[in-house]
N, C-alpha and C positions, 0 to 999 in steps of 0.2 A: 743721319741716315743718308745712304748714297743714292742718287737715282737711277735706277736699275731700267726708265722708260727706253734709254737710249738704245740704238740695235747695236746689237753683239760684234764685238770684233770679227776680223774674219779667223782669227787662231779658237773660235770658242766649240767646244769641244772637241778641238782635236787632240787626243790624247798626247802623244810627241811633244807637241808644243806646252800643253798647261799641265805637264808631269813628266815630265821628261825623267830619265837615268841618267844620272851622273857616273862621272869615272869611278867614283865607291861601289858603286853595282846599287845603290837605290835611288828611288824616285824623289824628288823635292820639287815643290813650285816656284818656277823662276821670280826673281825679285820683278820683271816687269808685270807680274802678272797682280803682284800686293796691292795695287793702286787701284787696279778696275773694280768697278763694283759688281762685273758680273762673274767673277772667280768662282763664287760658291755654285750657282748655277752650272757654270763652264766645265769646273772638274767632276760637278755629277753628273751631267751628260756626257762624258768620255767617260767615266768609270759604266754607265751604261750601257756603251758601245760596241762596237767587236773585240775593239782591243782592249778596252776595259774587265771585258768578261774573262780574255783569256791571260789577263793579267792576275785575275779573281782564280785562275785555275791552278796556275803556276803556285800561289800561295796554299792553295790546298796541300798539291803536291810536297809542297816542305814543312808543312803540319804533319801531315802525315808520316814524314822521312823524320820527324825529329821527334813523334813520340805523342806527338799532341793530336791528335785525330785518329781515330779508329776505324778498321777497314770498312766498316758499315756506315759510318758516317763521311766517308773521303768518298766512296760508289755513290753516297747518296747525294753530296755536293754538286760531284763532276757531272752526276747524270743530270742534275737540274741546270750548271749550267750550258751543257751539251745543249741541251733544250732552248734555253735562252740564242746562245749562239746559232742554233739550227733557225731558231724564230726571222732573226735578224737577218738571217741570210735568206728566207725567205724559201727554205726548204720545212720538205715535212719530215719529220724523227719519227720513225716506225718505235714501238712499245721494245723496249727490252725486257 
C-alpha cells in the first residue's frame, strides 16, 4: 500500500491535467499520473468540481441523444446537476 500522508501534487484535482481529452475525443489518465498514489483521490475531486460536473452533463446529454435516457430522467439529471454546479459557484438556484 502506497502512502497517501504526503501532500497532494500541485495538478491534484485539476481536471485538465488528471483526465485530460485526448485527440480521439475522450478522456484517459496520463501515464504520469499511474505512479502517484494520490490518483484515486485526485480524479474524484475533479470529477467533483465544476468541470467535472459539466463533464457529468455532457454525458447526460448523449444518453439521452442515443436512446439511453428518457426525457424524465435527462430533466431529472441536468436539474440535479444544475444544482450541484449552482452550489459550487456559490449562487442560489430558484425552484423550477
Amino acid at each position: 500500500m502506497q502512502n497517501t500522508s504526503s501532500p497532494p501534487p500541485y495538478c491534484f484535482g485539476k481536471l485538465e491535467n488528471v483526465f485530460p481529452e485526448g485527440e480521439d475525443g475522450f478522456r484517459n489518465t496520463p501515464e504520469s499520473c499511474v505512479p502517484c498514489c494520490h490518483k484515486t483521490e485526485c480524479l474524484r475531486t475533479a470529477m467533483a468540481g465544476t468541470g467535472g460536473l459539466k463533464l457529468q452533463e455532457k454525458h447526460v446529454d448523449r444518453a439521452y441523444a442515443a436512446g439511453m435516457l428518457g426525457f424524465l430522467g435527462r430533466w431529472s439529471r441536468k436539474k440535479d446537476l444544475q444544482r450541484r454546479l449552482s452550489k459550487k459557484k456559490g449562487g442560489n438556484h430558484e425552484n423550477d
